[in-house]
N, C-alpha and C positions, 0 to 999 in steps of 0.2 A: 504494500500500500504506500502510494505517495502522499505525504503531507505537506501541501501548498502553505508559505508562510502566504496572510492575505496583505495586502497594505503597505508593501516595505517601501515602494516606492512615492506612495501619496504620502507616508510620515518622514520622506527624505534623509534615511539613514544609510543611502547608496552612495557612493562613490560620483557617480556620473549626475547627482543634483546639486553639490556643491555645497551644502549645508551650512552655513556659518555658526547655524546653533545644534545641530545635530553633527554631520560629517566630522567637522570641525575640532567637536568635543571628545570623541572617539580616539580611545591611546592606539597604539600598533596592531596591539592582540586582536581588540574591539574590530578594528576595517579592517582584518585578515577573515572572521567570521563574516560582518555583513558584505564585504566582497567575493565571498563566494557559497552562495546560500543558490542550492540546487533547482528547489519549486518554489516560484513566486507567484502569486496570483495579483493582480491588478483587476480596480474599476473602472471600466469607459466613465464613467458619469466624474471620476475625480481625474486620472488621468488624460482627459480631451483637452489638453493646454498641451502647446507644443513643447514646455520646459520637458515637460516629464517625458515626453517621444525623444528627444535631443539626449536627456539622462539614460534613458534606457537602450539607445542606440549606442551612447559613446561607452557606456558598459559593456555592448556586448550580450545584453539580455535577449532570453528569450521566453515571455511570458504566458501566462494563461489568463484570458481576456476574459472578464463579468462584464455582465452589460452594466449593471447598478440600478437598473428600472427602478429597483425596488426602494433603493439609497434616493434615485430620485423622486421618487413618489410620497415618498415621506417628506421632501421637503419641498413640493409641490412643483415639481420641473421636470417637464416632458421631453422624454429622450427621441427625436425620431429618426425614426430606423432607416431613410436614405441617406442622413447623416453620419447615423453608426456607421453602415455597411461601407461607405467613403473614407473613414476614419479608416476601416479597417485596411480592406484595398492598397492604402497608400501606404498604409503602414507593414507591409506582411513580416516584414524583414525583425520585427522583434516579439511575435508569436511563435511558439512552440507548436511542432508538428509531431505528433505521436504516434506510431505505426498508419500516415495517410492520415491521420485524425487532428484538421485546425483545429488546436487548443482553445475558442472563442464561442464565449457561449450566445445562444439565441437570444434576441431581445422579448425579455417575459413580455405579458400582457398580465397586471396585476388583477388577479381576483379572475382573471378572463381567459381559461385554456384555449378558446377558441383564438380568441386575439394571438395567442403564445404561439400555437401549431400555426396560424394563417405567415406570423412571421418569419416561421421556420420555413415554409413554403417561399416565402415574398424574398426571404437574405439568398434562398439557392438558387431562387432565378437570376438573381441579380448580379450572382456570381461568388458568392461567399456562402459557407456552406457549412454552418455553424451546430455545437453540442444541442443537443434539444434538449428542455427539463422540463420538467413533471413537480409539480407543487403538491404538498400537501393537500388532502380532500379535496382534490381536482379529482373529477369523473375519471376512472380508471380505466376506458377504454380510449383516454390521449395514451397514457402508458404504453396501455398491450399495440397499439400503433406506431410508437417509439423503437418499442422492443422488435418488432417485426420487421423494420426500416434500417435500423440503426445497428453499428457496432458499440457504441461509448455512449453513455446518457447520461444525465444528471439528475439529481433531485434534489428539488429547493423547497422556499416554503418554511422551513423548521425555524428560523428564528422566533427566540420568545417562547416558541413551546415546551416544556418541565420535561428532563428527561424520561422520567415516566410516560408520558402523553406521545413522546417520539418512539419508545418500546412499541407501545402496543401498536403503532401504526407503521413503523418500519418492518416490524416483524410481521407485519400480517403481510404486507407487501414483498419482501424480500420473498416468505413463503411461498405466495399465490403466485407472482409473476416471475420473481427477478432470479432465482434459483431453480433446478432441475430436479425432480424426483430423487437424486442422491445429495441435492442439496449443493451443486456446483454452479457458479455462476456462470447465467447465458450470455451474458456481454459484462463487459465493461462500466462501472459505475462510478460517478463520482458524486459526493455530498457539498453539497454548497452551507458553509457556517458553520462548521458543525465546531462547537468548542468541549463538548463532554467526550472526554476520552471514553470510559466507556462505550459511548455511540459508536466511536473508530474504532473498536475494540470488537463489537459485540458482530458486526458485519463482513462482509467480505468484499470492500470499497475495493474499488481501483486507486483510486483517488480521497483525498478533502482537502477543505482547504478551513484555515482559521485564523482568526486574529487575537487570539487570546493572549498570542507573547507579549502586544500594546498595551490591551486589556489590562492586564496586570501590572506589567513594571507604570502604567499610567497612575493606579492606583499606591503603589509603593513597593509591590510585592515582586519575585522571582518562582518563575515554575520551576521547581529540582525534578531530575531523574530519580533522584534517589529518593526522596521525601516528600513533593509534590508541595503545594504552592507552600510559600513563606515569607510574609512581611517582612521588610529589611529598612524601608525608607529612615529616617531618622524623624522625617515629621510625619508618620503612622498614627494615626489616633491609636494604634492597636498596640503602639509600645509601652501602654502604661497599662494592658491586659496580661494578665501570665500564661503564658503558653501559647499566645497569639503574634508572638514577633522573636524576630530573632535573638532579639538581647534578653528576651525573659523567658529563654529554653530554659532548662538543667544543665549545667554546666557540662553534663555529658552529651546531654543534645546539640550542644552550641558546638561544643569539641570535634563532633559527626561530623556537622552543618560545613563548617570553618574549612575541616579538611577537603571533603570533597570541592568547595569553592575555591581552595587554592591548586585542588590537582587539576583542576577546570583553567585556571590562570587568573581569576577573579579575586578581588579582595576585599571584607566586609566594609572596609573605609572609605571605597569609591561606591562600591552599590548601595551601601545607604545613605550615598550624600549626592551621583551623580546619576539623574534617572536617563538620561543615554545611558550608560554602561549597563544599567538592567536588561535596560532593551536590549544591546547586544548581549546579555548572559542570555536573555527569554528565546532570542533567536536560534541561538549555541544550541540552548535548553530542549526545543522541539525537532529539531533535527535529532539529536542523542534518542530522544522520545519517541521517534520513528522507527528508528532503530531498533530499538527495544518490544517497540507492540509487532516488528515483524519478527524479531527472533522468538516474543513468545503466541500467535498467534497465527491461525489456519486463516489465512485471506483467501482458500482455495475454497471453503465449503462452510456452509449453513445450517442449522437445524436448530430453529427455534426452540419446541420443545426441552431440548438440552442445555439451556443458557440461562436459566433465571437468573434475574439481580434482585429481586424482590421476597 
């Protein structure tokens, strides 16, 4: 399974954007990891300024393209789709091609499956021939149509919904459509948001993608392999809690913590005083964590029944 960082280049911790307050602040160690971070995913709806096309050219990138309908729709701005598709066109040269598969997703139609598949129809006439997705409690015969057409799909949708509420609806689905009677997947799937390990865990994605490495070091905290998240910031409300930050472990916890962060090259002095450096430990952090959910996890095969987390 691949894990798309989301956003690395809309929060300008790359190289090729030039950062004064981000790139900038970053020591050696830091732009060795965000220079070379494998899956990226980016949003049409934040990177359509030519800075971010110019950064990700002179990097060398080669991305996987969200439309952001969704980013836009919340903030009341219509993305249109002879737009996108032009966007895309001119730009091919820093999308990712994956066995024949442009890494760029369909321009959703929110709330509107029909608007989503008409698009997926309207970008491949046009000459762009993008992932198609499938939302949440969207009529299930877009899917089985998807399924029947497609090599790679995606499924969107799940922001905001309690991992609970994503169980019962992923598994019902992976079930009925997306796996074969031994439980092996029929194509290619990838998850759009997914930030519960777990969910990457419990599935057998091709793909996801998440922005949880922001998420967090935005808040103060650092995702560990080893221990899983950890307030660090100094100005944490959570530092004057016991057992909620890293200064109020047990002295054998902190001792854990300490070590693994300096065999990582990290040190508790810059990450809880410099929230770049988290970002780049969070970054570090989900790669290692990739790593790990494939060494311990079947992405080849499925059986609901067999997987409670409940």
């Amino acid at each position: 399974m691949k894990l798309y960082t989301a956003a690395v280049y809309t929060n300008e911790y790359v190289p090729g954007m030039h950062s004064p307050i981000r790139w900038d602040v970053l020591n050696e160690h830091e732009r060795n990891i965000v220079s070379n971070l494998p899956n990226i995913l980016e949003s049409y709806h934040y990177v359509w300024k030519d800075k971010y096309v110019k950064g990700m050219r002179e990097d060398g990138a080669k991305i996987f393209l969200d439309s952001g309908a969704f980013s836009a729709y919340t903030l009341g701005v219509k993305i249109h789709l002879p737009t996108y598709v032009d966007y895309i066109k001119r730009n091919m040269d820093i999308f990712r091609v994956e066995d024949g598969v442009l890494m760029v997703a369909v321009l959703d139609g929110i709330g509107d499956p029909l608007e989503t598949y008409r698009n997926q129809l309207t970008m491949e006439a046009l000459g762009v021939k993008p992932m198609p997705c499938f939302h949440a409690g969207e009529d299930e015969r877009y899917l089985e149509w998807y399924i029947q057409n497609y090599d790679y799909i995606s499924l969107g949708g799940m922001v905001g919904s309690s991992t609970k509420q994503l169980i019962l609806w992923l598994d019902r689905v992976w079930d009925k459509y997306l796996v074969d009677g031994s439980g092996r997947p029929r194509l290619k799937v990838h998850g759009f948001g997914i930030t519960s390990i777990p969910i990457m865990e419990r599935y057998p994605w091709w793909s996801c993608d998440s922005s949880s490495w922001i998420q967090a070091g935005s808040f103060g905290s650092i995702v560990t392999p080893e221990f899983g998240p950890i307030a660090i910031s100094d100005k944490s409300p959570q530092r004057h809690d016991a057992g909620m930050h890293l200064s109020t472990l047990t002295p054998a916890e902190q001792d854990k913590v300490l070590q693994a962060l300096e065999k990582a090259g990290f040190t508790y002095e810059r990450l809880s005083t410099v929230y770049q450096s988290r970002m780049a430990y969070n970054l570090w952090a989900y790669g290692v964590i990739n790593a790990m959910m494939n060494a311990a996890n079947d992405y080849n095969h499925f059986q609901a029944h067999n997987q409670e987390l409940f």
